[in-house]
C-alpha positions as CSV (number, residue, x, y, z in Angstrom):
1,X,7.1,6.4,1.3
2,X,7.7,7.2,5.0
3,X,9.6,4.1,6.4
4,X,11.3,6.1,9.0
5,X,10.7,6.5,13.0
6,X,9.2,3.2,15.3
7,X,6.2,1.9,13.3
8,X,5.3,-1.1,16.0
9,X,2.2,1.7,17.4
10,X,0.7,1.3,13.6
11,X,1.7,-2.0,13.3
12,X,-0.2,-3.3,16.4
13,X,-3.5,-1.9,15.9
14,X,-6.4,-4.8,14.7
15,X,-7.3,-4.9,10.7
16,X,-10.6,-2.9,11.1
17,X,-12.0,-6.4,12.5
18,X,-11.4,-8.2,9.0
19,X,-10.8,-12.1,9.1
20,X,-7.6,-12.7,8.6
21,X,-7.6,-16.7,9.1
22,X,-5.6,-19.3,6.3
23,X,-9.0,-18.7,3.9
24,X,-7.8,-15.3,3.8
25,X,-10.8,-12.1,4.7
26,X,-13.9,-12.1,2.9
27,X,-13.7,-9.2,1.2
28,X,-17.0,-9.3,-1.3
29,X,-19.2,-9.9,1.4
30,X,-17.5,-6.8,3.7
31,X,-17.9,-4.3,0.7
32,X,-21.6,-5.3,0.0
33,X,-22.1,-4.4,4.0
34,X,-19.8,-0.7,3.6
35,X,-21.7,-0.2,0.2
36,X,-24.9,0.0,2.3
37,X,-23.9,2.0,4.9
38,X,-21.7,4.7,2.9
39,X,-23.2,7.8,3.1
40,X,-20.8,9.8,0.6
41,X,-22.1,9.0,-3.3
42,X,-18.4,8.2,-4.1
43,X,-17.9,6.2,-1.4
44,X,-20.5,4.1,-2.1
45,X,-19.8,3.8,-5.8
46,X,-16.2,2.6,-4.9
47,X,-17.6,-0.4,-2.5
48,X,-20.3,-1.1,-5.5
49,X,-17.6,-2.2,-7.7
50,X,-16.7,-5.8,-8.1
51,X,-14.2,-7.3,-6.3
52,X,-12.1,-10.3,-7.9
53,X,-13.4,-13.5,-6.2
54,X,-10.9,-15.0,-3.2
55,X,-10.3,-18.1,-5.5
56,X,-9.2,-16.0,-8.5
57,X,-5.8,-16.5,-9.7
58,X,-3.3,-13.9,-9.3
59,X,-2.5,-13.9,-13.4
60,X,-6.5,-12.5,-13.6
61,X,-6.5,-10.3,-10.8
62,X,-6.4,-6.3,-11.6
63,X,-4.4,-4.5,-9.2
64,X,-3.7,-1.1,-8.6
65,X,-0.1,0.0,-6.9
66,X,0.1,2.6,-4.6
67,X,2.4,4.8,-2.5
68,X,1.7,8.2,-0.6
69,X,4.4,10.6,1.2
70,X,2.9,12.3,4.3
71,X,4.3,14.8,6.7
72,X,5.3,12.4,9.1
73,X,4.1,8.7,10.3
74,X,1.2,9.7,12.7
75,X,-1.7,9.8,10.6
76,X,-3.8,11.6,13.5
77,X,-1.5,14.5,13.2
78,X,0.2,14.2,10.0
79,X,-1.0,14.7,6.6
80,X,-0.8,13.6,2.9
81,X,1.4,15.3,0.7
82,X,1.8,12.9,-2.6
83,X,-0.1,9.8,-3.8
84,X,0.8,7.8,-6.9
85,X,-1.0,5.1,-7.9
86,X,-0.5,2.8,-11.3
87,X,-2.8,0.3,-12.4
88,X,-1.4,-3.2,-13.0
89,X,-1.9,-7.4,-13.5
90,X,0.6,-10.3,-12.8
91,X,2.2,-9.8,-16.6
92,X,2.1,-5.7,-17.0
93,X,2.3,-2.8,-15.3
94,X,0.3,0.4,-16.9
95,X,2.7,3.1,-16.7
96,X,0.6,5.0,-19.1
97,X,-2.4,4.6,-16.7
98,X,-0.9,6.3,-13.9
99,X,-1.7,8.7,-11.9
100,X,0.5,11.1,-9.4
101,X,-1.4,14.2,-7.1
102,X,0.5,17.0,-4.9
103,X,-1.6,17.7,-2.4
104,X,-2.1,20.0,0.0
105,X,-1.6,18.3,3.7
106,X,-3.8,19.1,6.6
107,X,-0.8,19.0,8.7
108,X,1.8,21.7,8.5
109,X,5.2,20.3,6.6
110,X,8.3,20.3,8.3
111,X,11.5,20.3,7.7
112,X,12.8,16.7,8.5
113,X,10.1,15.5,5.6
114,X,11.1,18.0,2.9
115,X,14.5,16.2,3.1
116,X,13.0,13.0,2.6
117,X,10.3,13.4,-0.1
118,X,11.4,16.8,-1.4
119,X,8.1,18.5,-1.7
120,X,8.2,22.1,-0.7
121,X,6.1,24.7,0.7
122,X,5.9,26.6,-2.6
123,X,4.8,23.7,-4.3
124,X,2.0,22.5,-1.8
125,X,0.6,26.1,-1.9
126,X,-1.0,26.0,-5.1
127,X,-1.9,22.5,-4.6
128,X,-5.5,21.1,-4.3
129,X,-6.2,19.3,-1.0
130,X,-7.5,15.8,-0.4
131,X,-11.2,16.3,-0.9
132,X,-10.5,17.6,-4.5
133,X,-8.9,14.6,-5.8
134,X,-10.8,12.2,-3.6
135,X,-13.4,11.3,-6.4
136,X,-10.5,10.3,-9.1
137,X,-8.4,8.3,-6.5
138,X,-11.5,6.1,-5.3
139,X,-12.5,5.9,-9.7
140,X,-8.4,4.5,-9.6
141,X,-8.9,1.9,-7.0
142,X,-12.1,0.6,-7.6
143,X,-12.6,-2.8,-8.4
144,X,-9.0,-3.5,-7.8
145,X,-6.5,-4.9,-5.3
146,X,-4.4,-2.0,-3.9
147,X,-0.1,-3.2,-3.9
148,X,1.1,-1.2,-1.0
149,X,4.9,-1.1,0.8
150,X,3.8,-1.4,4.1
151,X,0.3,-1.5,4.6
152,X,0.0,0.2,8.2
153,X,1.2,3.8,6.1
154,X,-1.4,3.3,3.2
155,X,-4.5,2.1,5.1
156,X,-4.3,4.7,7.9
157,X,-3.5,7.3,6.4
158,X,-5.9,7.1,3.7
159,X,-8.4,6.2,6.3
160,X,-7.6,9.5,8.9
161,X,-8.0,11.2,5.3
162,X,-11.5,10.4,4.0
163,X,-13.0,10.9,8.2
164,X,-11.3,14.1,7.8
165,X,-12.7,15.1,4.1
166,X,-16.1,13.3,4.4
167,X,-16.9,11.9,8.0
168,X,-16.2,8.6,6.7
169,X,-13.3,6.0,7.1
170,X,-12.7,3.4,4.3
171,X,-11.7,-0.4,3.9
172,X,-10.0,-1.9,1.1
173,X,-8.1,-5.5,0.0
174,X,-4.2,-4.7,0.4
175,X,-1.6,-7.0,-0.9
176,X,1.6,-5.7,1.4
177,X,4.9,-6.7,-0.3
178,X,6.4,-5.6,2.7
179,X,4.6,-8.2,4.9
180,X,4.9,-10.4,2.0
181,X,8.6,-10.5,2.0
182,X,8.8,-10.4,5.6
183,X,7.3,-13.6,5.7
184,X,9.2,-15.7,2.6
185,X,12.4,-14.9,4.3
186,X,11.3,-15.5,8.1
187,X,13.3,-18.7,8.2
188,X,16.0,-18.5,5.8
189,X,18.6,-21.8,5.5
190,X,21.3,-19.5,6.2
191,X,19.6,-18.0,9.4
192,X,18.8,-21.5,10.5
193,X,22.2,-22.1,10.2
194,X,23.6,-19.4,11.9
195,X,21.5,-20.3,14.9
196,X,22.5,-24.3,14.9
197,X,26.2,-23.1,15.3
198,X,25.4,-20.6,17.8
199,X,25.8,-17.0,15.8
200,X,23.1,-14.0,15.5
201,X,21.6,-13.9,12.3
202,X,22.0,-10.4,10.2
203,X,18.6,-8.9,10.9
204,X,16.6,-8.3,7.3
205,X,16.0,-5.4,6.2
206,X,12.1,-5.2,4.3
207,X,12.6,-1.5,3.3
208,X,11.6,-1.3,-0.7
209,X,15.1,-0.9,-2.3
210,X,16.7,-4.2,-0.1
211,X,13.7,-5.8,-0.8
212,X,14.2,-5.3,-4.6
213,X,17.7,-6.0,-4.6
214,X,17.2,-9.9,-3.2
215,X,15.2,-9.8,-7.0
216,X,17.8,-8.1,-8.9
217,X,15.7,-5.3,-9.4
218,X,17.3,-1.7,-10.3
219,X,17.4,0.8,-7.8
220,X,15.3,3.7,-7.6
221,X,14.6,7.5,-6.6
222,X,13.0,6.9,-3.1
223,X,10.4,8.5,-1.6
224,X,9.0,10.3,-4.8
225,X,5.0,8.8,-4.7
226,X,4.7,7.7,-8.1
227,X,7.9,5.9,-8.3
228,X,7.8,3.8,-5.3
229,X,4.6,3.0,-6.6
230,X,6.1,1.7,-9.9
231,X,9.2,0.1,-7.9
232,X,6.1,-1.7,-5.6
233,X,4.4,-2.9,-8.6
234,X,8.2,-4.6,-9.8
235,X,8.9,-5.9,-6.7
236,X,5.4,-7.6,-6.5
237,X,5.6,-9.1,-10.0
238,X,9.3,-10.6,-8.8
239,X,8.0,-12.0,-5.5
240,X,5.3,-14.4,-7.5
241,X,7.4,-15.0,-10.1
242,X,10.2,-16.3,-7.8
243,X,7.8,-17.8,-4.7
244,X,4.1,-18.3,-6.2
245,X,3.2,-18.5,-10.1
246,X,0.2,-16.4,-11.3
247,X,-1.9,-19.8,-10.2
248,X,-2.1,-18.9,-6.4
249,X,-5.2,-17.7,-5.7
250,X,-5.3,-14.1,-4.4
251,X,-6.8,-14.8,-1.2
252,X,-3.8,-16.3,-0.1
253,X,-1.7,-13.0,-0.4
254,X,-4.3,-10.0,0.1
255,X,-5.2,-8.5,3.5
């Protein structure tokens, strides 16, 4: 997971024109309209699959969790080099279920990412590129709600992905723990309190492993694909348990 560099330019762009208001986006009625006018066979199949109602409750909702390295944070340039995805509810992660791809990136690697996600050139050169796997990914998120770390990383670059492999963007329900956590600790009593008496609150950190440590949760390899996927999918599960319950419906969390 690149969390490095400014991401405000990813950050700022518009959800793809989704309705984002307090009933949350509708997200059955969107896929029934990109179902129709996919052109790719398993692009369509993807949209055909059901989508948990808004009103569902997060303890019946399937959710997939996701994470992808790439070779930097522009997805016009850059390219994918990992994705790991692991299929998941509210009470269980399915760590037997998962799935984890080298690829072969578009974009040529350089050295600053190598440091950071440690996939080398040897290993990408026998590696299959995006179009190979594409038809098991979309089989892996289908009828799901994708967990991501910072949505703005996942949706574009998966996005700049399929319009490079097929001519075709895609759209997909997101449930950002990033944005999630971003948002329970926005007002804090102890920053409140800091600014009554007239002091600068410590700015949060929402990368994954401070977010996980507010939880308790153990600390992680970073940047390996599969693993922040699996450390997305605990952080998630720690989030409702602590702030929600598996009653909240899903359309209050999902983007």
């Amino acid at each position: 997971m690149l969390h490095l560099g400014d991401l405000r330019s990813l950050q700022g762009k518009r959800e793809g024109g989704r309705r984002t208001d307090a009933q949350g986006p509708d997200w059955s009625r969107r896929f029934a309209g990109l179902a129709a006018a996919a052109r790719d066979p398993r692009l369509r199949r993807f949209y055909a699959e059901s989508l948990p109602a808004a009103a569902t409750p997060m303890g019946e909702v399937p959710m997939v969790a996701v994470d992808i390295e790439t070779t930097g944070l522009d997805p016009r340039r850059d390219g994918i080099v990992s994705i790991g995805a692991i299929p998941m509810r509210l009470d269980r992660i399915q760590s037997s279920a998962s799935h984890y791809w080298v690829l072969r990136p578009r974009a040529r690697l350089n050295p600053e990412s190598v440091v950071i996600h440690g996939i080398t050139h040897a290993q990408i050169e026998a590696a299959p590129d995006f179009g190979a796997i594409l038809g098991e990914l979309l089989a892996v998120l289908a009828g799901r709600v994708v967990v991501v770390h910072c949505r703005e990383i996942e949706r574009a670059f998966l996005d700049a992905a399929l319009r490079a492999c097929i001519g075709e963007g895609i759209e997909f329900p997101v449930i950002d723990t990033m944005a999630l956590e971003s948002r329970l600790q926005r007002r804090p009593p102890a920053a409140w309190l800091a600014r009554v008496f007239g002091r600068r609150p410590a700015p949060l950190s929402v990368r994954l492993a401070d977010c996980r440590a507010r939880y308790r949760l153990p600390r992680y390899r970073a940047h390996h694909a599969l693993t922040d996927a699996l450390a997305t999918a605990e952080l998630l599960q720690a989030q409702l348990a602590h702030h929600f319950g598996p009653e909240a419906a899903v359309r209050t969390l999902w983007q």
